[in-house]
C-alpha positions, 0 to 999 in steps of 0.5 A: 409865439405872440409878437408882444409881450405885456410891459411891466408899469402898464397891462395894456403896453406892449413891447414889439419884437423887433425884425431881423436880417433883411427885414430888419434894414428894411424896417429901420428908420433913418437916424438924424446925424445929431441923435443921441444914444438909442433909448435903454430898454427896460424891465420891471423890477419888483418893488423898484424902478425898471432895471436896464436890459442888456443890449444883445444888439451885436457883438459889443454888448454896451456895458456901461462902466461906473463913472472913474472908468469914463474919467480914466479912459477920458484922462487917457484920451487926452494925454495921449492926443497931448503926446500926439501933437507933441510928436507932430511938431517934433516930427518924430514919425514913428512916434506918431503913427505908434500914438495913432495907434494908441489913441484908437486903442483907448477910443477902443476902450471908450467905446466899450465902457462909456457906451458912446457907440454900440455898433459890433461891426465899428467896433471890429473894424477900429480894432482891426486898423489899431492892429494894422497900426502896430503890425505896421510899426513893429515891422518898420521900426524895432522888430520882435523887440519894438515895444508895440509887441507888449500890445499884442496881448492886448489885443486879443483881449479886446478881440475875444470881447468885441468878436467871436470865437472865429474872429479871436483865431483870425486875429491869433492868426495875423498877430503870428504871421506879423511876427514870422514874418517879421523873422523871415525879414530880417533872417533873409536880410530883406529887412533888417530891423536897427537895435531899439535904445531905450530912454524914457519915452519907451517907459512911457509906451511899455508902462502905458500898454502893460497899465492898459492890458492890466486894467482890461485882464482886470475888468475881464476877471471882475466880470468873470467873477460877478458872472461865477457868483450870479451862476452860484446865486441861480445854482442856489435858486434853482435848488431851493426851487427844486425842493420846493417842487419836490416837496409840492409834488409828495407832501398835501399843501394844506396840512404837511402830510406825505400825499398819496403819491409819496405813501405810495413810494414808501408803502412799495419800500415797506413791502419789500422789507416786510417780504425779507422780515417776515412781517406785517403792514397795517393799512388804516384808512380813515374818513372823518364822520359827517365832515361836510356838516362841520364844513357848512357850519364853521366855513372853509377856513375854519374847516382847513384848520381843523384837517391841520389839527386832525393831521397833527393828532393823527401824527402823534398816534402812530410812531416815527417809522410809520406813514400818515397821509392825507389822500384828499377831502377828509380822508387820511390813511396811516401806514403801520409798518412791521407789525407783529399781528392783528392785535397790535394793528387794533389797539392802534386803530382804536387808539386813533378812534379813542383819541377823536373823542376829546375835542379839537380848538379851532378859533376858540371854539371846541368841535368834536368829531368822529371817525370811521377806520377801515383796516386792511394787512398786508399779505392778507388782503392785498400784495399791492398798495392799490388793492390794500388801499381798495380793501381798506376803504371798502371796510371803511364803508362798513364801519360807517354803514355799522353805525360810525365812529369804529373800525373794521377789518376787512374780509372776503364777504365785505369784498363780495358785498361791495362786488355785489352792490356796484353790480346791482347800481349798474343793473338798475341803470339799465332796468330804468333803461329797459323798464324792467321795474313793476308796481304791485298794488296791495288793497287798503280796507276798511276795517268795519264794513270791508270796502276796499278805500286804497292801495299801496304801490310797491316796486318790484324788480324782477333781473333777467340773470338774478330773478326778483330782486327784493326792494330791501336790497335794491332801493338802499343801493338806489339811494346811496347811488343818487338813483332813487331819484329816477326811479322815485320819479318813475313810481309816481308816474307808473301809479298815477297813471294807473290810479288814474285808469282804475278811476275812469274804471269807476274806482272812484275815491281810490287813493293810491299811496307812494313811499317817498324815500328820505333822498328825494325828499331832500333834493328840490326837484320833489315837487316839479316831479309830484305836480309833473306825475299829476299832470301828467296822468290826470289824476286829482291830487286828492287820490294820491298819499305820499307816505314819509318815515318819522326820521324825514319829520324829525328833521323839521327844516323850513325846507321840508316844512314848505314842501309839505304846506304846498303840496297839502294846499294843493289837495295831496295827503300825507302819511307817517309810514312804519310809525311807532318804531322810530322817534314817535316824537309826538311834536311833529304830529302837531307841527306837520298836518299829516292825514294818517298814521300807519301803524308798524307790523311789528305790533300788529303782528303780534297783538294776538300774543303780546298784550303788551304790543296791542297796548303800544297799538291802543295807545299810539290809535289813541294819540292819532284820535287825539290829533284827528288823524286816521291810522292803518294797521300794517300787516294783518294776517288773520281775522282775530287781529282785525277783530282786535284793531277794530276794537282798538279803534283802528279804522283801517288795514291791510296785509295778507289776510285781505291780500299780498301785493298784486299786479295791475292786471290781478289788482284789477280783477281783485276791485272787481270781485268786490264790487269797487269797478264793475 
């Protein structure tokens, strides 16, 4: 524990702690004789002044009393010493040393409540000479009938406060044997104690020790009862503090909602009936479609609003016994207990999609949102909540994955795909790792004289267990994962490097072509990773194409649009991959200086048999000459396709009618059989 501790009024006071025991005699300056009471310490009080601490210096705790009490005790304190002189002058002994004892009982008393002394030890030892005083008087005087009896009780009172428990017995201790002893006096005949008479001074002594134990049997149930009402007070304090926790700890802070932790009690409990009832549990969990967006757009707070107002809509679709909870972020999970089939667990859930079409207000302005639903019942797709939830979530995946704003049960497959798919994520770690991924390299021709001007790198991945994986299935998994951007960065370094070798070959003028996946091009590091694959490999910027799909240009933002001008005034070239089968936005064809337009195989494959694809190819060749740019037929597979590009215009080609896709070694082999390198 530290030694000080921050003041209230100022953070950089302290207040120190003060030593105990020896160290403490040690450490404590000498007092002057004329100091005053020691300062009151203080604490803060919220909002106020400082408020006094309680003295726990000794046993006498140094309660101040309200200002009647140190006029009560004063007033006392001088009619008793009034009463002393008298009983002086008259030279009544008894009278004197009974006095005596009364007046260092009220100075007992103005120690107590005026806070003139806060030592436990002077305290204890006044209190042990008033009782010496008594006993003494008691037994010289009228016995166990002297009227010093009545003070007894007093007594006590004052050692249960000043003392401890173990002082409170001794002094029981000392009254009882003063009193049997007393007895055995007088029953022995040692000494025998005259009858009191009684006359108005006894009134006097009786009426002032009974007004006296009264008024400290007073200040003792006071106390007792404040301290009774502060213990009710901080009972009632405590419990609202518990409840409040109790609430923190099950229910989300931001929107109210049972959190995952309470769902999950209440799904346990829901479970254990639906086993005795026969019946089914709807797990429906949901994740609000493109939520980040909404976010970045309408900031935090807004955003906040709107899960609040989600959480209300949600809560109004579902009925009283069932459980909606928010699990973090934008993702909620409703509860349907006791449902009789499936059919009733989907009119739910497409309610809850239904309902997100209608807009939702947050600050006067309207936002729509979408949801993805992924459902899952309880017995079929899971015994536990971990495993419904796990399930459920893994259809919300392929509701989002199969276009958004639906829902999707769960089944067998989807848990096998997904099982699938975290196995093939960690497998291309470790095909980074071991360099198990290949490029192959297919040959671009030109159409009209066959001389061979590019090639295009495709990755391959060839799994020690699986065998070749193919890049349909690997590279979407690499980009959902964030992976593409390792492996993309290693396709630009493997085909750098080998352009620049087939270049020092004597392929010169050969362009290689690398597919930039929409990912990469969203991150910042895409250009430190193109300069830094060109460097590298030294290989002149005008020997390597970057080929983007329409759906990357149809973004348009001032970031893309900058990435492309500086690497374009660089020397690399760009090209419009698979165009034809997405927007064709003939806008961006104007905005973005791209070099060439690479028709989609799915027309040239059948130009030959559809007139109506080699008009699309005619047309979109036109628009490219419009423009000056070059374009490349995808896919050509026999001579009567390339005789028909040609005669569209298409100045260039490539497919499985020059060749497939080949390694470095064979494509080699391949540049030299036709005279590319010698």
């Amino acid at each position: 524990m530290s030694a000080e501790t921050s003041s209230g009024g100022d953070p950089g006071a302290v207040i120190p702690v003060a030593p105990t025991g020896a160290a403490a005699r040690r450490a404590r300056p000498r007092e002057p004789l004329d100091a005053g009471p020691p300062p009151r310490l203080s604490s803060p009080v919220p909002g106020g002044d400082p408020a006094p601490l309680e003295d726990r210096s000794g046993t006498l705790r140094g309660i101040r009393g309200p200002g009647w009490v140190a006029n009560l005790v004063r007033a006392a304190l001088a009619a008793v010493a009034a009463i002393l002189v008298l009983a002086f002058l008259f030279d009544d002994r008894g009278t004197a040393l009974l006095l005596l004892a009364v007046l260092a009982l009220v100075g007992l008393i103005a120690l107590k409540f005026t806070n003139l002394v806060r030592s436990g030890a002077v305290s204890w030892t006044l209190l042990l000479s008033i009782t010496g005083l008594l006993c003494y008087q008691a037994t010289i005087a009228g016995g166990l009938r002297d009227e010093v009896i009545l003070a007894f009780p007093c007594l006590l009172i004052f050692a249960s406060i000043f003392g401890t428990p173990r002082h409170f017995l001794a002094m029981l201790g000392l009254l009882v044997a003063t009193m049997a002893g007393i007895t055995v006096l007088n029953v022995t005949g040692w000494h025998v104690n005259e009858p009191q008479t009684s006359d108005a001074m006894t009134f006097v002594y009786d009426l002032f020790v009974l007004l006296m134990t009264a008024f400290l049997i007073w200040v003792h149930a006071r106390d007792l009862r404040r301290t009774m009402d502060n213990l009710k007070r901080e009972n009632l304090r405590l419990a609202d503090s518990n409840a409040h926790i109790e609430r923190l700890a099950h229910h989300d802070p931001l929107t109210g909602l049972p959190n995952r932790l309470l769902a999950r009690l209440r799904v346990e409990q829901a479970i254990a009936m639906a086993r005795r009832s026969g019946r089914s549990i709807a797990f429906l969990f949901l994740d609000l479609d493109d939520f980040k967006a909404v976010n970045d757009s309408v900031g935090h707070v807004a955003a906040d609003q709107l899960l609040r107002e989600v959480a209300a809509r949600l809560s109004s679709m579902v009925r009283g016994c069932d459980t909606v909870s928010r699990q973090g972020g934008d993702e909620f999970l409703v509860v349907l207990e006791s449902v009789r089939d499936e059919h009733e667990t989907t009119l739910v859930a497409a309610r809850i999609v239904a309902g997100f079409a209608r807009a939702i207000a947050v600050d006067g302005v309207d936002l729509y949102l979408t949801a993805s639903l992924g459902v899952a019942m309880f017995p079929r797709d899971g015994e536990d909540f971990d495993a419904l939830l796990k399930n459920a979530d893994m259809a919300m995946y392929q509701a989002k994955d199969g276009g958004r704003n639906m829902y999707r049960f769960y089944d067998e497959r989807i848990g096998q795909d997904v099982k699938e798919a975290v196995g093939l994520v960690a497998a291309i770690r470790v095909a980074l790792a071991r360099g198990e991924f290949r490029l192959h390299y297919q040959p671009q021709f030109e159409l009209a004289s066959g001389r061979i001007v590019g090639a295009e790198a495709l990755i391959r991945w060839r799994h020690a267990e699986l065998g070749a994986v193919p890049p349909s299935k690997f590279i979407p998994l690499a980009e959902r994962s964030g992976l593409i951007a390792e492996v993309g960065r290693w396709v630009l370094l493997e085909a750098c490097r080998q352009a620049r070798q087939w270049q020092l070959a004597g392929a010169d003028g050969l362009v290689v072509a690398v597919n930039i996946s929409p990912v990469q091009l969203r991150r910042d590091d895409l250009e430190h990773d193109v300069l830094g694959a060109l460097a590298a490999s030294g290989l002149p910027p005008g020997l390597l194409e970057l080929e983007l799909t329409e759906s990357v240009l149809v973004a348009d933002t001032a970031q893309l649009h900058g990435l492309i001008g500086r690497l374009q005034a660089g020397g690399l070239r760009f090209a419009i991959d698979d165009f034809g089968v997405g927007y064709s936005n003939l806008g961006y064809l104007r905005r973005f200086a791209v070099d060439r337009l690479k028709v989609d195989q799915s027309f040239i494959q059948r130009m030959t048999a559809d007139e109506g694809d080699a008009s699309i190819v005619r047309a979109i060749v036109d628009v490219a000459n419009t423009f000056e740019l070059e374009t490349v037929g995808e896919g050509v597979e026999d001579a009567a396709t390339r005789d028909r590009l040609i005669g569209a215009g298409c100045r260039f080609g490539q497919g499985y009618f020059w060749s497939p896709a080949l390694p470095p070694d064979e494509f080699a082999t391949f540049l030299r059989s036709h005279g590319a390198i010698a």
